[in-house]
N, C-alpha and C positions, 0 to 999 in steps of 0.2 A: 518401832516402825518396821515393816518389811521389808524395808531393803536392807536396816540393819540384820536380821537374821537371817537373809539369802537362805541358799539351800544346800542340799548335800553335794551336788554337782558344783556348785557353781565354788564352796567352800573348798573342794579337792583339785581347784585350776592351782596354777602356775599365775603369776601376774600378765602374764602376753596372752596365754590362754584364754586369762579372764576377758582382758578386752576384746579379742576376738568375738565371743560367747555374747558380752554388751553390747557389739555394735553389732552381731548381725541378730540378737533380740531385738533390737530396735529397731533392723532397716527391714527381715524379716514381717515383724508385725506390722509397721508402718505402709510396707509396698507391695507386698505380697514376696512367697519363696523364691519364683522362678523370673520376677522381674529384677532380681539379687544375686548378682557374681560375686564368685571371691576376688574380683580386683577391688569391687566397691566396699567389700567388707575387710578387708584389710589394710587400704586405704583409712578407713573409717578408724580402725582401730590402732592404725599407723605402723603396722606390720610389715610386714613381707609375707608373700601367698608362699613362700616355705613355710615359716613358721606358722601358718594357719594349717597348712597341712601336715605338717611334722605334729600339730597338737590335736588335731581332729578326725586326718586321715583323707576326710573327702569331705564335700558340702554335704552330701547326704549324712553323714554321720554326724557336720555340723547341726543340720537342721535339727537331729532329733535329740540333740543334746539341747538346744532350743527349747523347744516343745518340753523335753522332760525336763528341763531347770523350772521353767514356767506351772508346769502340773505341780511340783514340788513348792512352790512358792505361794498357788494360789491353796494346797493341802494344807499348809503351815497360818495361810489367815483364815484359813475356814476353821481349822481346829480353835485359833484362837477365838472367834466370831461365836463357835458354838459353847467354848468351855463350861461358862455360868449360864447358859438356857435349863429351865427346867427339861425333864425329857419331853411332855406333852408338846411344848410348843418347838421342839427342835427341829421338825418338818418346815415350818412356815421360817423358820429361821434361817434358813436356807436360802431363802426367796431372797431373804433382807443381807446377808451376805452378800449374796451375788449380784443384790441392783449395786451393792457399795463397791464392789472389786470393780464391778461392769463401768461404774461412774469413774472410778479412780485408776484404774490400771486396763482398763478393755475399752478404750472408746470405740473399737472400729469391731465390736462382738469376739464372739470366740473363737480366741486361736487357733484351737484344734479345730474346730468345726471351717475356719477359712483354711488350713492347713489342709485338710481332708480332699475339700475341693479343688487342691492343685496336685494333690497325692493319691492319683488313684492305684498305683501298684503297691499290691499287699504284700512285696519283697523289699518296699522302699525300710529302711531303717528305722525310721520317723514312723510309719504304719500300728505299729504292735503300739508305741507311745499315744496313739490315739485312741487305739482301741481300748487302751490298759483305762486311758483314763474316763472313758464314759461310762465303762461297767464299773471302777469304784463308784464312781456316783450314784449309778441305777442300784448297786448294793447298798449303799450307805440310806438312801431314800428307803431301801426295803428294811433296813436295821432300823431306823429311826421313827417307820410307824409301828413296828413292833410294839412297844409300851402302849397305844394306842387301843388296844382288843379289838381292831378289823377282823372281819370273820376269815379273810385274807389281804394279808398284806404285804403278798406278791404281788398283787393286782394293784392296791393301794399304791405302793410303793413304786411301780411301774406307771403308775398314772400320773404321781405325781412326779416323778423322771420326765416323761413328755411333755409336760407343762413346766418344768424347767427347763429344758431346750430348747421347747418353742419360745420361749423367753430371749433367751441366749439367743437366737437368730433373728427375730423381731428387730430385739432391741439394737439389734449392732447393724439392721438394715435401718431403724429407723422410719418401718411403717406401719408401727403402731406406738402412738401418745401411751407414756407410763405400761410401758409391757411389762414390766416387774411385777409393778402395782396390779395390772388384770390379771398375770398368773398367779398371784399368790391369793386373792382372792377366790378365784377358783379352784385353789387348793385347801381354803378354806372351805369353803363348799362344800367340796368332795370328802377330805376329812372330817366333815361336821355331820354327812350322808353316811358316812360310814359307821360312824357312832350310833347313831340312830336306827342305823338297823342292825346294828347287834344286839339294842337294848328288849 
């Protein structure tokens, strides 16, 4: 299960730390960053706003410990989700991961991507954590049609990065029926165009 193998972060807390980290992972995602004080998150975790700050330093450094526990945790089920795909279909597999995380652990869409939009300073701490984690992906998308023989698949690769975004935002607003289901169909598509003119 995922929660049993957490993450590198969340592995190297202290027990007070940890619940800190829980409850404001939860009240975080659930209400957004900045409608979240550290009274309600230590509260929550049954703390004392010393000990939240004694293990965090400031909300802002909570936050992006947040954020970077969560990048790390959804790394750890994508790696598993991909292990046994052959490489050809490791792109579309992608799709199918992310509608299952997006079903089971993202109801309200992407953290980082709702995170963003309350973090516009590129000094905030939490910032580099977002940015870190969309370029893994835009890479990983570009590694994984590799095996493919796109005539480019930095384009490829980039194309299908956008169509899983727009997924990820859809889906977590909720105004489009089966967003998973329409992006990865279109990522068939476009993978299937790409073949095609290489031949």
């Amino acid at each position: 299960m995922l929660d049993e193998r957490g993450s590198a972060i969340e592995q190297g807390l202290t027990p007070a730390a940890r619940k800190v980290l829980d409850a404001a992972s939860t009240l975080f995602y659930a209400r957004g960053i900045h409608a979240i004080g550290v009274d309600t998150i230590a509260e929550a975790a049954g703390v004392t706003k010393k000990t939240l700050y004694d293990r965090f330093g400031s909300k802002d450094h909570l936050v992006a410990a947040y954020l970077g526990a969560r990048e790390q945790r959804w790394r750890a089920f994508l790696a598993s989700e991909l292990a046994d795909v052959p490489a050809p279909g490791a792109p579309l597999a992608v799709f199918d991961a992310s509608a299952c995380w997006a079903a089971t652990y993202a109801p309200r869409g992407c953290s980082f991507v709702n995170a963003r939009a309350e973090l516009p300073d590129p000094a905030h701490p939490a910032f580099a954590v977002i940015d870190d984690a969309k370029r893994v992906m835009l890479a990983l998308f570009i590694r994984l049609v590799g095996p493919l023989g796109a005539a480019d698949p930095t384009e490829l690769g980039t194309a299908l990065f956008l169509l899983h975004e727009g997924a990820l935002v859809s889906a977590g607003l909720g105004t489009t029926a089966d967003a998973w289901g329409h992006a990865r169909r279109a990522a068939a598509q476009l993978i299937n165009a790409s073949d095609v003119a290489d031949t």
